[in-house]
N, C-alpha and C positions, 0 to 999 in steps of 0.2 A: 504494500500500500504506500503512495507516495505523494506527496506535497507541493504545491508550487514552491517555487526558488524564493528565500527569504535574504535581505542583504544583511551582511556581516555589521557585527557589533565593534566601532572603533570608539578608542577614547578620546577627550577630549582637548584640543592642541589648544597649546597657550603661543597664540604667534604674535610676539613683543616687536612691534613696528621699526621702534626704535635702536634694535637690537637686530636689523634684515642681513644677512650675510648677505655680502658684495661679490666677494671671489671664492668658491670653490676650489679649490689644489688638490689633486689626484697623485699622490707617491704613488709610483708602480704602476703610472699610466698603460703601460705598454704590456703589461700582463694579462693574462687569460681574464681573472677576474674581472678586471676594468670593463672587458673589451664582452665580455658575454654576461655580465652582470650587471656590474655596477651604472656604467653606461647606459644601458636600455632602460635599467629603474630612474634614473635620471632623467630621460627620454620621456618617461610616461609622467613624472611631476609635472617636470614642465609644460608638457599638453592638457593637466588638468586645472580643472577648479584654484588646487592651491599652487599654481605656480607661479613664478615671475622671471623676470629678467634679470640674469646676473652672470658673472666672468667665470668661466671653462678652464682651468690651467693644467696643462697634462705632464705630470715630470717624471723622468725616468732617466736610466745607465745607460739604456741604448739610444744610438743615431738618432734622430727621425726631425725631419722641417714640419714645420707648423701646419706647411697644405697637406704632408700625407697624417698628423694627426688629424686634421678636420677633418678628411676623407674618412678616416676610420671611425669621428663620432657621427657621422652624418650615417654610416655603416651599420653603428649600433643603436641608434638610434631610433631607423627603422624597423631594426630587429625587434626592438622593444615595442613594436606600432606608432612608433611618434611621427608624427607628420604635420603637424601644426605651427606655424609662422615663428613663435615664440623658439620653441625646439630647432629652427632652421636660424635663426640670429645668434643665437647663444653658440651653434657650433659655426657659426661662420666667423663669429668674432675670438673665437676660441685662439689659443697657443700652447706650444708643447717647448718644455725647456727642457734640457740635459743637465743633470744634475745627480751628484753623489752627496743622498740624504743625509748622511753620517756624519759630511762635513758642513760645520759652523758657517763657512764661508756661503758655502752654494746654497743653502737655506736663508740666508739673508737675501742672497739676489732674487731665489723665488719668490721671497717674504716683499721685496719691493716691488716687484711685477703685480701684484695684489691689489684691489682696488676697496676700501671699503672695510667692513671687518669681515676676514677671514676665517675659512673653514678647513683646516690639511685633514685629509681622508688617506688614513694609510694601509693602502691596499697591498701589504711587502708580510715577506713570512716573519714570524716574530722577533727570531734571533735582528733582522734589518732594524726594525719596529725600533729595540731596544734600545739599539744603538745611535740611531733617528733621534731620539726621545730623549736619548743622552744627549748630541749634539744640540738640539734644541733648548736645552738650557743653555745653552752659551750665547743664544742668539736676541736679542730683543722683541718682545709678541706683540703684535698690533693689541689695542684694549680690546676684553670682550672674545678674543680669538676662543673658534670653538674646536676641539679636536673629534675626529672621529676613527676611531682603530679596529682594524677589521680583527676576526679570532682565529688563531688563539692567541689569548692575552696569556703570555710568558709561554717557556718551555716546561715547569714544572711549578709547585708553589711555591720556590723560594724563588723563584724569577720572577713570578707573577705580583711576588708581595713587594719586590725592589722596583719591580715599576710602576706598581702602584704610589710607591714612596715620592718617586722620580715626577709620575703626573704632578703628584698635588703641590711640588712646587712650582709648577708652571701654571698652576688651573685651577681654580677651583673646580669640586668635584659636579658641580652640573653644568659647565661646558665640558667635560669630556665623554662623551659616548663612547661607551664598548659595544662595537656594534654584533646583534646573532641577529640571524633575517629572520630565523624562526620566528622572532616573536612580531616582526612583521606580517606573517600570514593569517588571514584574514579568518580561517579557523580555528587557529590560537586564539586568538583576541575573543573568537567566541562564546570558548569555555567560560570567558568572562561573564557573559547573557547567560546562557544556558544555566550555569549554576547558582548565579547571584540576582536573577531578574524571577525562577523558576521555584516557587515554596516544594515543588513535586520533587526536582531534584537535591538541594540543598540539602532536605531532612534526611534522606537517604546517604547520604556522602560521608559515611562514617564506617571505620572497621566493624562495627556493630550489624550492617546493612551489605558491606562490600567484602568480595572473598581475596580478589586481587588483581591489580592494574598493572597491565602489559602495553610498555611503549615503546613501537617496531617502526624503526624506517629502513626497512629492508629494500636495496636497488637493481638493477639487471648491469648497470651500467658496471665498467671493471677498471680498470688504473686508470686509462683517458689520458695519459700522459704526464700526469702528476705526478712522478716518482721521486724528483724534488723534493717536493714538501711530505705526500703523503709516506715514505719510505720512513720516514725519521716519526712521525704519528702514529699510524694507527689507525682502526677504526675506535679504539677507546677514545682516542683524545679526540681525534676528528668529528668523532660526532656524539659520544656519551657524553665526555668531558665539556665539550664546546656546546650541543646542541639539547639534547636530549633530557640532561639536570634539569634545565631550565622551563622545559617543557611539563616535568613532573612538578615542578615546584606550583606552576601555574594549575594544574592539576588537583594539587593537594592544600592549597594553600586556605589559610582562613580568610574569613570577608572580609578586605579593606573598609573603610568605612568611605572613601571615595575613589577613583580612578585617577588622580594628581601623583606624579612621579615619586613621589615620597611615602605614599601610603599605599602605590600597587607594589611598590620594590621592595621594600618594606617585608610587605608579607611573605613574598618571593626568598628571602633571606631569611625569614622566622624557621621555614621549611626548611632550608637546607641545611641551617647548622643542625635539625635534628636527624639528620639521616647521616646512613653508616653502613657500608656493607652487609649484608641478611647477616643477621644474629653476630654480631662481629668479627665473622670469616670470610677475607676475603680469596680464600682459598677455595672453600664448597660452595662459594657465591657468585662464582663468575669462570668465565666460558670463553673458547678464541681459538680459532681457526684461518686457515687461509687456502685461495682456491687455487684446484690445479685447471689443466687444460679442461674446456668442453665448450660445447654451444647456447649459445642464448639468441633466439628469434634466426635462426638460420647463421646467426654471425658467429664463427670460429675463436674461441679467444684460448691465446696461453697462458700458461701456466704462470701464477705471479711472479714466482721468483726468473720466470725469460721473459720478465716484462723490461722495456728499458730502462736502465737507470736504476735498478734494484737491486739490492745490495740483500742473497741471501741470508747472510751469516746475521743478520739485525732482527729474525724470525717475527718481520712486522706480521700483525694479524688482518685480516680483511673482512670477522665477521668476529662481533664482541658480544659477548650477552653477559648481563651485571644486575643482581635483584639485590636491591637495597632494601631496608626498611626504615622508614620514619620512624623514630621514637619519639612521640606524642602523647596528649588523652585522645585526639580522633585517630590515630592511623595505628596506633600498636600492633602488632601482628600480621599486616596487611602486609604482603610481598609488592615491589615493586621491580617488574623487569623489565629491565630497558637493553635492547637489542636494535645492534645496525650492522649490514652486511652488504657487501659489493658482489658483480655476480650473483645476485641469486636468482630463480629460475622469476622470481614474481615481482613486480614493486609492489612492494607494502608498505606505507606510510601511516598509521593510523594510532588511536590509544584505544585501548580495549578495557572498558572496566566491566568485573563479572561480577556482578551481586550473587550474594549466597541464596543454599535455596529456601525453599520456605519451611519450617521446623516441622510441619507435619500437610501430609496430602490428604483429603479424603480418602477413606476406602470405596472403593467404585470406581474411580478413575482407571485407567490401564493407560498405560505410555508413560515417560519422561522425557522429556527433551532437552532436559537440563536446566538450572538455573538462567533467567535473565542477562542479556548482554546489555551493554552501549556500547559502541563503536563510532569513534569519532576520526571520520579520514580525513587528513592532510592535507591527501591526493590523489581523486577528487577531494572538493571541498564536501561533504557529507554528516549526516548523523544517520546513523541505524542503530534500532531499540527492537532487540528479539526479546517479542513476550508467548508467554503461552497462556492457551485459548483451545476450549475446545474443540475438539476433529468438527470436520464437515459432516462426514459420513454419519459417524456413529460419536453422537455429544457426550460420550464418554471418555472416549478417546481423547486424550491431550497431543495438542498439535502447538508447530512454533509457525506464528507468523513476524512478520517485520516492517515498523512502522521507517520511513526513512523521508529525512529532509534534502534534499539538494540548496546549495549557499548558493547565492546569485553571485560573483564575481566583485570583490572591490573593486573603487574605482581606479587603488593602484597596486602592483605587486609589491612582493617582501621590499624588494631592495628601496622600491620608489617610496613607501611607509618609513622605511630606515632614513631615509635621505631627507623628508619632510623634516622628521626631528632633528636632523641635526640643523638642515638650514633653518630651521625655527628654534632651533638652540630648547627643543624639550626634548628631557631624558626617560621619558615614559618607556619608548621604546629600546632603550640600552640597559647596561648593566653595568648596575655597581658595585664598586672596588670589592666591599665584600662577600657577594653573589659569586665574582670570578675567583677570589681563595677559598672560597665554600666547596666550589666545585672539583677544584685542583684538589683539597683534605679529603675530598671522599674516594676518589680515586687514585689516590696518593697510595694505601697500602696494596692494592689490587694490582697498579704498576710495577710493584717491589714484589710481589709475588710471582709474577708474569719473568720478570729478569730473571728471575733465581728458578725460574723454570720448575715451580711449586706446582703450577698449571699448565698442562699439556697443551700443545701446539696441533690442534686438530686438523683434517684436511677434510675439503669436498670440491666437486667436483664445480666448476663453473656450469650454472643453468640447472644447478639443482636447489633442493628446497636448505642445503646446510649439512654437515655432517651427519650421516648414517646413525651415528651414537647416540646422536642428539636429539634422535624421536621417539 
């Protein structure tokens, strides 16, 4: 049974006039992210409702003249569906500068190329970032300057906690965005409605009600050429660490008492300092594997370790599963698994919450179908609610049917949401300093267990559902 398309629940933007970013700056312009992300979410602000007119600056280590940048945002631009007047000024007045971030020097030249108060979006792997963010302090900041840092913020948590130290002498903590897209998407945000607009859901959302919440972003896609950054990650840090916390936190969290940066983040971090690897092992808590050769959708792919640039002997993993448990009064006992994997036969994006069953059935009934689901996808944007009801046939019989919403599409994607807040300088959508060491502590003994090769190194096949063992 199915529903018309409802639009997505976003919070409410505080966009200080006086306070308009001028120039944009793109570190790492010339990188994948820029050029198939960041870019296109850019692309779509611009053409919307909340966009306006402001300066492009694209800086990078390699070559490149200012017409073949414009060409490539005019490139990603369209990718992203932008096609509107505003979108076509902004990259025509656009420039790309050549620059090594690291250094004092060339971050003042780009810093005077700037028009306005500035926004540097650093789209470089972390180890750069750091070191950026060190030379940055040497440099004098326009007033108001907003930072935006793409994740993962640090290598582990004592890197994570020194640059956190490092921002907050340059910034105060709400101009600096840590940016996850996640929480850009327009069905995260929703969990926000669903649970806190809905007396039906709410009362239920308690270990008392709930048996245990499974959150899978399981992909088809396989290294893609990332062997760079992804070899030295993981899919822990890549996406459990980076993504995934953040998603249960929203998940699990208590009612804010408004949507205002401080009071949704807030609750966001109440959450995670109480969680901890199931029962505090991270040993019989967590899972990791990596794929060999197989097919997915007719496409051939090898084996990770003959993928380029991959460096066996570092036994990175490509598919992580990790149940946490909140220690709480609402979550005690409630598992939380959170699993992400590359190659695998399916994409599965979604959160699964299973309420338990009901303490007693009448006698007369025949069938079970199992306790109640929710399912809330990703990708698509979705809700599905299996309840059970009885048969068609014979009204004794229990049967499961499935009530399901379809989300009508925001007006902009993750990255163009991400992009809002920062040129509006609100941190609704980022994450704070101590959200990202929250996240690094919980994963922190799991990592050290995984080195020391406590936890086995499983394999499956590309274009399957995951190792054999594992079902």
């Amino acid at each position: 049974m199915a529903t018309s398309p409802v639009s997505p629940v976003l919070p409410r933007y505080r966009v200080r006039m006086a306070d308009r970013i001028g120039t944009l700056v793109i570190f790492g312009a010339g990188g994948d992210l820029s050029r198939r992300l960041l870019l296109p979410g850019l692309g779509q602000l611009l053409s919307s409702s909340r966009g306006y007119d402001l300066r492009l600056i694209g800086v990078g280590s390699d070559p490149m003249t200012s017409a073949q940048w414009r060409s490539r945002v005019v490139e990603s631009f369209a990718a992203g569906g932008s096609e509107s007047a505003r979108s076509a000024r902004v990259a025509n007045n656009s420039i790309y500068l050549q620059a090594d971030v690291t250094k004092p020097a060339d971050l003042a030249r780009v810093l005077a190329a700037a028009t306005g108060t500035p926004a540097l979006y650093f789209a470089l792997p972390p180890n750069v970032t750091i070191l950026s963010i060190a030379a940055l302090g040497k440099v004098r900041l326009p007033k108001n300057t907003v930072l935006g840092m793409e994740k993962p913020f640090g290598t582990d948590l004592r890197s994570a906690q020194a640059l956190n130290r490092q921002l907050v002498r340059l910034l105060p903590e709400n101009h600096i965005h840590r940016v996850d897209h996640f929480l850009g998407k327009s069905t995260v945000l929703n969990l926000l409605g669903l649970r806190f607009t809905n007396r039906l859901f709410e009362q239920v959302w308690s270990a008392e009600h709930i048996e245990r919440v499974d959150i899978v972003f399981d992909e088809t896609l396989g290294l893609e050429g990332r062997a760079g950054y992804y070899d030295k990650a993981g899919a822990l840090v890549d996406m459990i660490q980076s993504h995934l916390l953040l998603v249960m936190a929203l998940t699990a969290m208590e009612p804010p008492s408004s949507l205002d940066a401080d009071d949704l983040r807030g609750s966001m971090a109440q959450v995670l300092r109480a969680t901890r690897a199931w029962k505090g092992d991270p040993v019989a808590s967590s899972r990791r594997a990596r794929y060999t050769a197989g097919t997915i959708d007719g496409r051939r792919l090898p084996a990770y370790v003959k993928e380029t640039g991959v460096t066996p002997e570092l036994d990175t993993e490509t598919l992580a599963e990790v149940t946490v448990g909140i220690e709480n009064w609402r979550w005690a006992g409630v598992p939380f698994r959170l699993r992400s994997g590359k190659a695998m036969a399916d994409r599965r994006q979604q959160i699964v919450v299973t309420f338990k069953d009901v303490p007693h059935r009448p006698y007369g009934f025949t069938g079970n179908p199992g306790p109640a689901r929710l399912t809330i996808s990703l990708t698509p944007d979705s809700i599905d609610l299996d309840l059970n009801i009885n048969g068609e046939d014979d009204p004794f019989a229990l049967d499961r049917v499935n009530l399901q919403v379809q989300f009508a599409q925001g007006e902009l994607g993750p990255y163009g949401e991400v992009l809002h807040g920062i040129l509006s300088d609100d941190p609704t959508l980022s994450v704070r300093a101590d959200a990202v060491e929250e996240c690094w502590r919980i994963v922190t003994p799991i990592l050290s267990a995984w080195r020391k090769s406590s936890v086995p190194l499983d394999n499956y096949r590309a274009g399957s559902a995951g190792p054999t063992t594992w079902r």
